[in-house]
Each structure stands twice: as C-alpha cells, then as structure tokens.
N, C-alpha and C positions, 0 to 999 in steps of 0.2 A: 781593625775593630772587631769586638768579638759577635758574633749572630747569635739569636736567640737567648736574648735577654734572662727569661724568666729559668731557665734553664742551669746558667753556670754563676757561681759566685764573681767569677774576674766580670762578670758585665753588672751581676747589682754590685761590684765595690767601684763602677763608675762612675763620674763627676759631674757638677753640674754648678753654676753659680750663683749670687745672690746680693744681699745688700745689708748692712746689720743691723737690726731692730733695737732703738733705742726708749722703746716707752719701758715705763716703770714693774719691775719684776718683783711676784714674792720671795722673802728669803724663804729657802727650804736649808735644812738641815740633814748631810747625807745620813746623821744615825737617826733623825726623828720618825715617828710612827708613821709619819705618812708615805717618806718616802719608803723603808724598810717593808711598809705594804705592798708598794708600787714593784719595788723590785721582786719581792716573794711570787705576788701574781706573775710577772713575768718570767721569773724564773720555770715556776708552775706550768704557763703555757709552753712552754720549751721541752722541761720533759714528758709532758703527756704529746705534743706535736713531732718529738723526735724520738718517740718509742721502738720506733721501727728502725732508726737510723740505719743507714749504710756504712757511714764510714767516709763520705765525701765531704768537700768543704765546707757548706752549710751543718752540716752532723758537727766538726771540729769546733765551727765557731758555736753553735748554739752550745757545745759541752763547756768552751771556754767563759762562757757569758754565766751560765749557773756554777762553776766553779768561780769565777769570781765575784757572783751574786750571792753566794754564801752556801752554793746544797752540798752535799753530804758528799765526798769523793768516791764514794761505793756506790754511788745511784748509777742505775743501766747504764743513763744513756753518756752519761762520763765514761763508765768499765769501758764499753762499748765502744765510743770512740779512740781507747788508749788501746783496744786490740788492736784498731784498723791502721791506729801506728804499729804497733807491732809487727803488722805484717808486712806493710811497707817496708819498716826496715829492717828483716829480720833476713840473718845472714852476715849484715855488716853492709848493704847495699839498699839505697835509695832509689826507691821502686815510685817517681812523682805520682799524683792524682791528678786528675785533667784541668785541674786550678791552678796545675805547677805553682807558682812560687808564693801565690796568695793562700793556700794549702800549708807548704811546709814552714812559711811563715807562722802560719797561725798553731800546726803542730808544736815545733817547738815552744808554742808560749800555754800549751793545754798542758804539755810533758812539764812545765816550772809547775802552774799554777795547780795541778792533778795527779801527777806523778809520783814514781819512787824516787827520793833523793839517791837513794844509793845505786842505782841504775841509770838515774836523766843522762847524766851522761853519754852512757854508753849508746843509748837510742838516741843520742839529739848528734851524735857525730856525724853519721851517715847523711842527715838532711842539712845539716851546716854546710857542708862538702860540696853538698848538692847547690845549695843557692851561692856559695862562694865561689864556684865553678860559672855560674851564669851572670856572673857580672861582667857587664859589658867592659870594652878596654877603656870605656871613656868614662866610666866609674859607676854607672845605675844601671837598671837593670829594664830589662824588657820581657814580653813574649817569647818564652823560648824557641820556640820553633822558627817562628818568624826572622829572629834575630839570626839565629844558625842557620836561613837561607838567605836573606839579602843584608848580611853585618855593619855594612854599608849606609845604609839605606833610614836607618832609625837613628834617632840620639835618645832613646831611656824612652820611660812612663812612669811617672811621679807617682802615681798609685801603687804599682807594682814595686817601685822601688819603695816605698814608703812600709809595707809589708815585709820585703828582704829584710828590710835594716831591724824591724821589729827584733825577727827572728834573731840576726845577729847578738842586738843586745841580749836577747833572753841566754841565749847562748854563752856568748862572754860572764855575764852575773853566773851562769853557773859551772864555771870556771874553767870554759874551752877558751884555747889558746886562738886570738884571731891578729893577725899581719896587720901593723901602723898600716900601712899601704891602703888593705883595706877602707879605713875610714879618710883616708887624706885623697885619695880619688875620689871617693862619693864627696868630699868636702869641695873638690873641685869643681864637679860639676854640677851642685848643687850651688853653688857664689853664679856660675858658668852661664846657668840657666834661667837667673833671674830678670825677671823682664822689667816694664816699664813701672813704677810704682810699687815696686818692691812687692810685685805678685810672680807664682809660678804656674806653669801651664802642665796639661793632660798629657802631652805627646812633645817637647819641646821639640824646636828646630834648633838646625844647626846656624841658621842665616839669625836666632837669636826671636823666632815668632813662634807662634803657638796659641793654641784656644786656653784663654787665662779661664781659672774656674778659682773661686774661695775654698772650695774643700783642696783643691791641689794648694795654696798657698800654704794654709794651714800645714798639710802632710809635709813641702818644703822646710817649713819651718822645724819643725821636730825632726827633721832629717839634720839639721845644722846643728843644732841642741846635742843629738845624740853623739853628731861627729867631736861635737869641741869637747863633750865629756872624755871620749877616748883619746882623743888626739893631745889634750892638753889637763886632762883630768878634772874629776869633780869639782875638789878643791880651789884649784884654778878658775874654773868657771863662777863659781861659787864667791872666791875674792873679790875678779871682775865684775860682776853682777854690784858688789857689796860698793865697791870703787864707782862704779858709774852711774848708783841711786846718789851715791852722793855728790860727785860731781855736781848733778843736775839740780839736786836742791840748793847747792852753793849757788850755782849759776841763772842771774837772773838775765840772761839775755840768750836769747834761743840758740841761734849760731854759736855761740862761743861755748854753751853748755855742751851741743852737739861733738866741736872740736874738744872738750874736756873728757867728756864722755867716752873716746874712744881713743884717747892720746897715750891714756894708760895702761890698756888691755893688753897689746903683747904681752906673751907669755916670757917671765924673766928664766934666762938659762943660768945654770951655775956656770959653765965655758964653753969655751967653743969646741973641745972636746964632744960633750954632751949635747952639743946642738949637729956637731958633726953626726953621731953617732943615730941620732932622730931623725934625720933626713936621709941616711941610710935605709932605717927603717920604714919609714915614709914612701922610700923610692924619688927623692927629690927634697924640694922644698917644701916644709910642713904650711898648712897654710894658718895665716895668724889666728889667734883668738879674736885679735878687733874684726879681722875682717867678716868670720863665722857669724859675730854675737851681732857687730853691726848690717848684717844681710839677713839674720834671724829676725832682727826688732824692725828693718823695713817691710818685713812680711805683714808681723804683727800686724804695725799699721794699718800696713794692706788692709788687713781682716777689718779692723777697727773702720773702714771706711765704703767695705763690699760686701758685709758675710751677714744673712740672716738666719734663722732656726726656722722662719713660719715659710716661708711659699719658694716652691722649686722641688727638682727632685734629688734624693740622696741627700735631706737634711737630718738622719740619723747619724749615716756615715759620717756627716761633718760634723756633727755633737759630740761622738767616740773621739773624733781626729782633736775636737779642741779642749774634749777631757785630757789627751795627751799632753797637747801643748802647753794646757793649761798646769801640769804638774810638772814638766819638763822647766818650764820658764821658770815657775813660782807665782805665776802672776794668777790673780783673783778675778782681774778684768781683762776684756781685752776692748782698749779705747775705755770710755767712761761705762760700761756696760758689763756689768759682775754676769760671766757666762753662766755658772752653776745655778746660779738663779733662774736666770731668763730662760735656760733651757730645761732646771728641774720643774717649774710651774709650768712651762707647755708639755712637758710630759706626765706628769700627773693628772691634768687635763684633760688631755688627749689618748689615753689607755684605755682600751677596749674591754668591756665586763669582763671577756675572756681572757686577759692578763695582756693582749698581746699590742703589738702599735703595726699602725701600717706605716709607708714610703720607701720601702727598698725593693717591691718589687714582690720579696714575699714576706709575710710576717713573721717567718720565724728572722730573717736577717734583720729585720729594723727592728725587732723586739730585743735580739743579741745586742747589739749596736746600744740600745737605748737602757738596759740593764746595766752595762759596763761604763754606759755612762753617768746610771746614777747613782751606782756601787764608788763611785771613783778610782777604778781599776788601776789605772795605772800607779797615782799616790800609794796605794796599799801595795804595788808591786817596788816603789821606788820609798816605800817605811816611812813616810810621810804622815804628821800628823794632820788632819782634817783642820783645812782650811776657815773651817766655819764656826770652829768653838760646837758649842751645842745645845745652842737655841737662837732665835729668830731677832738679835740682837746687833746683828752684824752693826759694826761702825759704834755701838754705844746707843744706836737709836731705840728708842721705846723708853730708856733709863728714867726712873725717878728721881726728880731736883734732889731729894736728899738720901743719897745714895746710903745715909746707912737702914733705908727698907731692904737694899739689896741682898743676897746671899750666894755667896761664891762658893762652887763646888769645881773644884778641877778647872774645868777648861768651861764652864757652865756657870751664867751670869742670872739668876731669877729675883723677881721680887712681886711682890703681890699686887697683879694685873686686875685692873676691874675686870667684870667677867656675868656672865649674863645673855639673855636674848639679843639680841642685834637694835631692837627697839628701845631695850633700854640703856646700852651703849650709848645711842644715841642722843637719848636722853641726858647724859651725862658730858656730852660733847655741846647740848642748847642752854645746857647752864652757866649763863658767865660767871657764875660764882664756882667754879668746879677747882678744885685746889689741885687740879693733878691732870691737866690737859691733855700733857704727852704721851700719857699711859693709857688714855680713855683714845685719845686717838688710834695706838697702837693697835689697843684690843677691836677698835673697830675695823681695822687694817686685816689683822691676824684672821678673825672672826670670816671674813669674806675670802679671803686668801684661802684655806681652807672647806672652801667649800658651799658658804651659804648664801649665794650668787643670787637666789629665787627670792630669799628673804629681805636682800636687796634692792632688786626691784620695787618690794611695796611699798620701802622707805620713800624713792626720791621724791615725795612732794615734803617728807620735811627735810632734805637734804638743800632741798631749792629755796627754803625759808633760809636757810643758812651762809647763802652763798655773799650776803652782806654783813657777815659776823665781824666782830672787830677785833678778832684775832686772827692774822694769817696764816699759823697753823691747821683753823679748823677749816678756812678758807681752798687751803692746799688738800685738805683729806675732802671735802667735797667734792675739790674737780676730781681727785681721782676716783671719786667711788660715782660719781653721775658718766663720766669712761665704761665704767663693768656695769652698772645698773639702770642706766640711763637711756635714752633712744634720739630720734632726731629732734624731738621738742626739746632738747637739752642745750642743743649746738647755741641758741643765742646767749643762754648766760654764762656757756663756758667760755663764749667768744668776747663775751663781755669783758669779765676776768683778763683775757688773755688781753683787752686793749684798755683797759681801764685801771688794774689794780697794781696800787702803789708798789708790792710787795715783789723781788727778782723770784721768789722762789713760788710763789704762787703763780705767777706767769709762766715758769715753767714749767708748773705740773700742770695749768689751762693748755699750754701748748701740747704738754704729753697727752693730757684725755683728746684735745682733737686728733691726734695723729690715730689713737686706737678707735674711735668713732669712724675717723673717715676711713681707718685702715690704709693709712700711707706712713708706713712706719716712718719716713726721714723728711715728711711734711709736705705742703705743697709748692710747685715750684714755683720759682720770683716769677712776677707779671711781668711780662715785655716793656709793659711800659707804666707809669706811676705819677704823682704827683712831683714835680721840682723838690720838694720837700724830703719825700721817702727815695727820690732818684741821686738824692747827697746823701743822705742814709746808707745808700746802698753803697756808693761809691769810699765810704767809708770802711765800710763790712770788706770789701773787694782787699782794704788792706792790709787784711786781718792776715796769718799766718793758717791757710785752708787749704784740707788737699785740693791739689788742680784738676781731682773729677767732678770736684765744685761747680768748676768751670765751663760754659759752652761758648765758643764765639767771644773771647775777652769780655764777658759779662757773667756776671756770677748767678746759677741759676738754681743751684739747689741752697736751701735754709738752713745756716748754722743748728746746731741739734739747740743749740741754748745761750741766753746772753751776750755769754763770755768766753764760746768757742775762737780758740784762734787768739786771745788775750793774752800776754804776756804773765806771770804773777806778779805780784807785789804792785798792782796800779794803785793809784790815790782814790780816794772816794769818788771827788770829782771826775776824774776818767772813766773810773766804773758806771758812775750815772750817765756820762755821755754815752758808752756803748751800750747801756741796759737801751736808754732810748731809740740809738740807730736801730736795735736789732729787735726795738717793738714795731717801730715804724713799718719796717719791711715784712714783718713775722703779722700783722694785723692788714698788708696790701694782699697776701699770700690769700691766708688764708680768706679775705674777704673775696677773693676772686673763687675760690673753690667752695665757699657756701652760696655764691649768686648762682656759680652752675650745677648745683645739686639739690637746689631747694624747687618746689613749685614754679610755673613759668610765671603764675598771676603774681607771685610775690616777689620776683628778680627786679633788680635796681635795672636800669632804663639809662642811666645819667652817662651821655658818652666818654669811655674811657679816652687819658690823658692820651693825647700825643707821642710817638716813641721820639725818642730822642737821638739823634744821632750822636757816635765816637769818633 
C-alpha cells in the first residue's frame, strides 16, 4: 500500500466503492455551451495551478486533460510536460518517475494526444519497453519494486494494470509493434480474477478474494474490451456485439437469450493453420471472444448494481474509468442509468467558481479526471461520433406531436420550444387547453436543468396545485420538479402519488423524487415485516429475475429501482398490472416506514407493526 496519499498519484489513482444512483439525470450535450464552459474553466484552472509544473505524474495527467479538453498544444504547461518526457527518455532509455507505471502510462497517452506524429514513436518506444518488461508472469501488472522483491507474493493491481494497458493501446494505435502474448495473458488473468458477481477487486488474490471496489470493476472491464480488440480484432468484436444485441432481442426468455447470446461469439478461423499460427502467437491457447465479451458484460452488471458518482472517495476516477468503458462497449447506459448524463449534470453542479472539482485528494487530479470525462476523451481518441446528437433530445423526448415543426441539421434535432420565465412555462403547463404539453413540459425541464433551481423554489405552491392534474405527463414533471425545488412539506403528496396514482410512469418519477429527497439513491429497505397482503407482494417480487445483492437472509431486502425491474419483455397487460401492483404494494410499505422515521415524533403513526413472519 502506498503512504502518504496526498503526495503521489499511484495513491490518489486508489479505489474505493459505491452503489449506482438511479434518479433522474439532465441530458447534457458534450458540444453544448454548458458543458464546453465547464470544461474551458477546468481546463483554465489546470493551467494556471500547473504553471510551475515539474514534470511528475500529476504535471502529465493535468497536461493530458487540457490537451484533451481542447488548449492550444503550444501552451507551457503541455511544452512543459513533453520535455519531462524528453528527458526521461532521452538517449533511447527509460529513466521511470516515482509513479512508475501510472506515469508512463499516462506519458505515452500525452506523446498521441500532444505530440509530434513524426517523432511519437521514437519517444513512446523506450517507455513501451519499460512497462512491457513489468508485466508480471501471470499477465498484470504491479508495483514495481515490490513485485521485483517478493514476485511471489502479489497476483497484479487492477488499477496499475489498468494504466499499463492504457499505455499499451496508445502505443499499438501508433503503430508499435506489440506480442499476441501480450494481450492473451492480461485476458487471462483478467477472466482469472473475476470474483463473485462479475466484480473485480484492488489487489486480487490468488485463493480468488480480494477487496471488490466499483472503480476496479469498471477498470476490469475495459481491460477485457481492449484485450478482445487485439486479440480477435475490432471488427470481430464489433460483429459479436452486432450478433448478440440481436440475439437478445429475438429471445424472449432470459436463459435462453443468455445461451443465444454467447453461442455465437467464437472467433470463426479461416483453419486450423491459422488458428495454429494465433496460439503460437498467443503463447498457447487464445482465449475466446464469448468468454472475454461475456466476463466484460458480467462486470457491467456489476457496475449497474454497485457504482455511484455522488458519495465515497475516488468518484472522479470512476467517472474517467466509465467515460472508458463507456466508449469501449458502445454503451450509453450502464444498467438503466445513461452515465454521461448523471455524471455531466453532477459535474456541472459541482465545479468550483475557480474551474476546478474536488475528490481526488487534490484538485488538480479530480479536475484532470473530470475534464476528460466531459470532453469524452476516449470517443475522440477511438473517432467516435458523439453519442448524444446535439441537443437535449436524447430518445426523441421533448419532440413536437407534429413533427413537421421540427428541423433537422446534421446530427441536431430543433423545433420551436416555448421559452420564457419559469413562471410562465408554467403557466403554460396549468392550461389544460395547451396544444403542446410535451414541449412546455420539456422547456420546463431544460429551464431548471440548467441552472434556475432558486426560481424554482418559488414556484412549488403552484407546482402542488398541480399534482391532481389530469394529465400524467404534467403529473410526472411535478414530482420531479417538487424533488429539486421542494423540501420536507412535499414528502406527503409525493408519497401520495407514489401510492395512489393510476399512472406506472408517474409512480415512477414519485418514487425517483423520494429517493432524491430522502437521498437514498436505491430507496428504502423492505420492512421486516408487513401486511399478509404486501408480504405476497413481496413474495412475488422475490421471483423476479434480481441481482442476489438484492438479497439478505432469503428475503429480498432492497427495492426493485422500478415496476418492472426483473420482468421478462413482452408480458400481457394483465401481468404488467399485476407487478405494477406487487411493486406499489411493497414500494408504499418501504417507504412509509422511512417517512414515520424521519418526520416529527408528535406526527409518527403509533399503530403496532404486523407481525414478522416466519420462512
């Protein structure tokens, strides 16, 4: 373990765990003015806080974060930092920095991102050497020093190696020659090292234990990603991906879609020649694509079921990690939860007048981290076009019923938004005669989402006239806007909502504003004990297809995020309304037991609770 934290970058690129925040995120747009602000300031604070630079780790990564935050490749503290390569490698020999591998990692990805094309080479060979040379025999990588006294004694660090392999790729893309071998070990022991629940751990053991963390998951995950691009090629990857979305759309039955899913992923060889020839290369047997793609997508999971952005330490670091992963996979979401989102709106947020974010320990590393994560570094490193179009539309939401108001530019969907004070949005949302609902809701959305939170506030007494509208829509934008503008006099009619309104999707957003009120991102837990009634509810829920960290003691004890978590698709109406009901029944015990304990003593219900039940 490294001492003195604040000091070296290998201790703030340490790990820590979490849970994933499932309430409702703004869209942000990586080209839109806000975010494009967001990252200017940050980049700003970076060069005037690393004026001085030395030339150590944090100097590399902050130069890497404003060269991929857009500054000028001639600014100091980029020049600055491509001497301190220089000198490192000047000669032809790889002189480390006391960050060893988390350093030449991140060098080699400043020398693509800043560099001379006509030279990277030559300078990225010596540090390639260097971290190719420190790969453990068992395929990842460790503390050098450490590992070169007890070799024995370690199996890897998912962090550090997650850093090597960085470098690797940068390396490879810029057209150094790197050994099958290479990636089909770290594919090994990255399969090797996955533990229970398709998570990866800080330090793994050999006996297969280790302290699970969500940023190591994640960093596992893009370590499988990178291997199966080399190992079996883009392309390749790129088929499988294409084969096993559809698979799963074909397949309505969970299991079977699973076994469909990954039935087809072997990598096809033209002969046995050719596959002779790969396992040469390799040093053995190449390991398959299903096996890589389907240990990647159990991470995922993972993530989808442990990972949050808001509380713990090192959630910059895991923002960066799953801008990675996020362009590695293709995916927009990880579980039902659009990352770039949830994470561009807390970071826009949470940005300090002076450009800069804190969590890593010091601000220039969590401002690095959090620039590159809104820059989307990697997509621009991997020619990727932006995920998001370009504007605040994602899915088709906000769209006007008659879409020929709309006007299509490129990648860029607009049409003419009401627009206005916040009061008079409003206004436009309390007329039931209003010919254009979704648009009026939208802009009420947009309006707050950017920024006018205060103006908010003064709205909710007519947001609360509202909450009996007889439109579900405007029913849905209430609970979420009495969430961000609202206080604890709010809790009864959002709880109302959540137990009373006919509507699945307004239920859902009553249930998203409580989780942000009480600030329990993934709800409150199921009551010990309950009504015979909601105790068959529950027993029903239990049958659902839910991770088993759901689960305490063969009772299910944390709250489906929504409805119809754990539902098969294609149910009948009638099945759908029977689980919309199990999962009010129990979602309305939940949280009534977490408003009796947080409200006033004179106001708590008195009525003694049901009996537990025995199993």
């Amino acid at each position: 373990m490294v001492h003195n934290p604040p000091l070296r970058i290998a201790a703030l690129l340490a790990i820590c765990a979490g849970a994933l925040i499932a309430v409702p995120a703004p869209a942000a747009d990586p080209n839109g003015p806000e975010v494009k602000a967001a990252i200017e300031k940050g980049v700003a604070y970076l060069a005037q806080n690393k004026r001085s630079g030395n030339g150590d780790g944090r100097h590399i990564l902050a130069a890497l974060a404003m060269a991929k935050g857009g500054a000028d490749k001639n600014h100091p503290v980029i020049v600055s930092a491509l001497a301190a390569i220089d000198k490192r490698t000047e000669g032809g020999t790889y002189r480390p920095e006391r960050d060893h591998l988390y350093t030449a990692g991140l060098e080699l990805m400043l020398l693509e991102a800043a560099g001379d094309p006509a030279t990277n080479a030559e300078k990225m060979r010596p540090i390639l050497g260097y971290v190719l040379a420190q790969q453990q025999s068992y395929g990842a990588w460790y503390y050098p020093t450490q590992a070169a006294r007890n070799p024995g004694s370690y199996f890897g660090d998912t962090s550090i190696t997650q850093y090597s392999v960085l470098g690797l790729w940068t390396a490879e893309r810029a057209g150094l020659d790197l050994e099958t071998r290479v990636w089909n070990r770290l594919a090994e022991w990255q399969v090797a090292t996955k533990q229970k629940g398709g998570t990866f751990a800080y330090h793994p053991r050999r006996d297969g234990t280790g302290e699970i963390k969500d940023t190591m998951t994640a960093a596992g995950a893009c370590n499988l990603l990178l291997s199966a691009r080399y190992l079996h090629g883009a392309s390749a990857l790129d088929e499988a991906r294409a084969e096993a979305e559809a698979a799963e759309r074909a397949a309505r039955d969970a299991k079977n879609a699973l076994m469909k899913k990954y039935a087809a992923l072997d990598r096809r060889l033209d002969s046995a020649a050719a596959e002779k020839e790969r396992q040469a290369q390799a040093g053995g047997p190449v390991v398959p694509l299903s096996t890589i793609l389907k240990t990647a997508d159990g991470a995922i999971d993972a993530l989808a079921r442990g990972m949050q952005f808001v509380d713990g330490p090192h959630r910059l670091y895991l923002m960066y990690t799953v801008e990675r992963l996020g362009a590695l996979s293709g995916r927009r979401t990880i579980g039902d939860v659009d990352w770039y989102e949830v994470g561009s709106e807390r970071l826009l947020r949470t940005q300090k007048p002076n450009g800069s974010w804190d969590g890593e320990g010091q601000a220039e590393v969590g401002t690095a981290f959090a620039v590159m994560f809104l820059a989307r570094a990697t997509a621009k490193a991997l020619g990727e076009r932006s995920l998001y179009g370009g504007g605040m539309l994602k899915g088709g939401r906000g769209l006007p019923d008659d879409l020929t108001q709309a006007r299509f530019t490129g990648d860029e969907i607009t049409f003419d938004r009401p627009t206005g004070e916040l009061a008079d949005l409003l206004s436009q949302l309390e007329d039931s005669r209003a010919a254009d609902v979704p648009a009026a809701r939208e802009a009420v959305l947009e309006t707050v989402r950017l920024g006018d939170r205060e103006a908010l506030i003064g709205q909710t007494a007519r947001l609360r006239r509202l909450v009996d509208d007889p439109r579900p829509e405007v029913r849905a934008v209430v609970a979420w806007a009495l969430a961000r503008g609202g206080g604890a006099e709010d809790v009864a009619a959002i709880f109302e909502m959540l137990a009373e309104d006919p509507d699945a999707g307004v239920v859902q957003e009553a249930h998203n504003a409580l989780c942000v009120l009480s600030r329990l991102p993934r709800g409150p837990g199921i009551p010990l004990a309950m009504t015979p009634e909601r105790e068959a509810a529950l027993r029903r829920l239990e049958e659902r297809d839910l991770p088993p960290t759901y689960v305490t003691n063969d009772r299910l004890r944390i709250l489906p995020g929504g409805p119809f978590e754990g539902l098969p698709p294609g149910l009948e109406e009638e099945e759908r309304a029977k689980a919309f009901h199990d999962w009010r029944a129990v979602a309305t015990a939940a949280w009534s037991d977490w408003r009796d304990a947080v409200r006033p003593y004179e106001q708590r219900d008195f009525t003694p609770a049901p009996k537990r039940v025995g199993r």
